[in-house]
NUKOLTI-842290 format. One record per residue (C-alpha): residue number from 1; residue in three letters; y, x, z. Coordinates in pm, 1 decimal, always signed. Example, Ala and Ser with C-alpha at 12.3 -4.5 7.8 and 13.67 -1.06 7.14 Angstrom:
2
num  residuo  c2  c1  c3
1  ala  -450.0  +1230.0  +780.0
2  ser  -106.0  +1367.0  +714.0
This chain:
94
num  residuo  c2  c1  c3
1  unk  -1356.5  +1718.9  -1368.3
2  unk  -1261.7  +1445.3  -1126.6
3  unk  -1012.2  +1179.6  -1150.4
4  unk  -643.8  +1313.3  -1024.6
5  unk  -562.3  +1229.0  -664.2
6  unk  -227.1  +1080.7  -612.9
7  unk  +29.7  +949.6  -281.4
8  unk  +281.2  +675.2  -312.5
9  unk  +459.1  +559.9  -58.1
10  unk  +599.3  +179.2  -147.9
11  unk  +816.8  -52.1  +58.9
12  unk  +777.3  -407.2  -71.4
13  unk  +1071.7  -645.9  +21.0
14  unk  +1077.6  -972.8  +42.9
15  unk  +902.3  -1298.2  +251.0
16  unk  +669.3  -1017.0  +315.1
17  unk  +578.7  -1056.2  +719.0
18  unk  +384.5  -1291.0  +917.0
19  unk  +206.6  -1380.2  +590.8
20  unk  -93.2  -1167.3  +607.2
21  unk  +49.5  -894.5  +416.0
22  unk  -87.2  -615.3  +613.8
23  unk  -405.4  -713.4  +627.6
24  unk  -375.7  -831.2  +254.2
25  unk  -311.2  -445.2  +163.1
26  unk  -643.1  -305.2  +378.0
27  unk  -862.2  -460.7  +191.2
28  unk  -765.3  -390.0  -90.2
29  unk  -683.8  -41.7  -23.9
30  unk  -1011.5  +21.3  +156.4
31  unk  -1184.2  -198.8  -134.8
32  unk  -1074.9  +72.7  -364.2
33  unk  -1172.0  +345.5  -112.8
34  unk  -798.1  +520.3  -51.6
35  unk  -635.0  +657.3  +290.9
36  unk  -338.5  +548.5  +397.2
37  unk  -122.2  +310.0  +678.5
38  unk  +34.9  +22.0  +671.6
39  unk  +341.1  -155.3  +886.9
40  unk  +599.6  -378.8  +946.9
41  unk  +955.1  -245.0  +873.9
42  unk  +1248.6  -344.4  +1104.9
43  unk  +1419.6  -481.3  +797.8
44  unk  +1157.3  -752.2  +663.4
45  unk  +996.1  -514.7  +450.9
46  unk  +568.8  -405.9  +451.3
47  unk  +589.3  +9.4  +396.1
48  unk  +249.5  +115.2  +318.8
49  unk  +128.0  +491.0  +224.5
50  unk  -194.1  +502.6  -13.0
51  unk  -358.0  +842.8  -93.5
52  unk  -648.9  +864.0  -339.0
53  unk  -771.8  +837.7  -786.1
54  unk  -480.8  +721.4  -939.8
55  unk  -636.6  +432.3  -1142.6
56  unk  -734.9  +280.7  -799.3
57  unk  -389.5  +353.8  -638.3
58  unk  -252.3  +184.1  -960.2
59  unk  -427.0  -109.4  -888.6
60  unk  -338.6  -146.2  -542.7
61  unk  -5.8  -152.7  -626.8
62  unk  -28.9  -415.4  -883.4
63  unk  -144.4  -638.8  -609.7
64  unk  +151.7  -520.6  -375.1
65  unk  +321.7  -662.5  -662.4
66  unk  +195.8  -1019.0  -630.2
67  unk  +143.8  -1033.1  -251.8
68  unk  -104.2  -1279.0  -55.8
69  unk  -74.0  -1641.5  -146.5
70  unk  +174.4  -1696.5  +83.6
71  unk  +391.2  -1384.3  +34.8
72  unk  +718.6  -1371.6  -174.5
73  unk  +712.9  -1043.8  -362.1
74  unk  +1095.5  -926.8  -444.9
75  unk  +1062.4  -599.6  -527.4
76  unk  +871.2  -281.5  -469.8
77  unk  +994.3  +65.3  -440.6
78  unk  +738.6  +332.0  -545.9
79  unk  +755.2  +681.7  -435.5
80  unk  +454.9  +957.9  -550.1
81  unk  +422.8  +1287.4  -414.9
82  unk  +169.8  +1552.1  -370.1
83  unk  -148.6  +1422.2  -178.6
84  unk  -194.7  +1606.4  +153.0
85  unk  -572.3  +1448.1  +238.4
86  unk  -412.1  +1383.0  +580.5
87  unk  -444.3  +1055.5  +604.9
88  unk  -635.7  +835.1  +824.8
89  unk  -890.3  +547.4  +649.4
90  unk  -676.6  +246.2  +597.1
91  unk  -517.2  +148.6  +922.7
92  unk  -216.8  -9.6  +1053.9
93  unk  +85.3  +191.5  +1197.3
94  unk  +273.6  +170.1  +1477.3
């Protein structure tokens, strides 16, 4: 049986914009092979939605955790939910 598919959404706060972050989090996230979006938040924050395995997902969001070099990580808010297989390959939303 195949590994179990998971969705988080996570909103990472911090010196998270004009640092790279975006593109930080689509490679990774297409490295690892998931779906999902990324994009800027009004508020300073990156939101990014990742669907796929969960061990890969995991590790995605370890790196959310630590950023780009240049990135100041603050805190991440993780929310999982049922997958829906809707989502695009890795791309950045409007």
């Amino acid at each position: 049986m195949g590994e179990a598919v998971v969705r988080v959404r996570a909103v990472v706060h911090g010196r998270v914009q004009m640092v790279g972050f975006r593109a930080f989090v689509i490679r990774h996230a297409e490295n690892a092979g998931l779906s999902g979006t990324v994009r800027n938040e009004p508020d300073g924050s990156v939101e990014t939605v990742l669907e796929g395995p969960r061990p890969e997902v995991e590790r995605v969001l370890e790196l959310l955790r630590r950023g780009p070099t240049h990135a100041r990580v603050e805190r991440v808010e993780v929310e999982y939910s049922n997958p829906t297989g809707s989502l695009p390959a890795m791309m950045v939303a409007s």
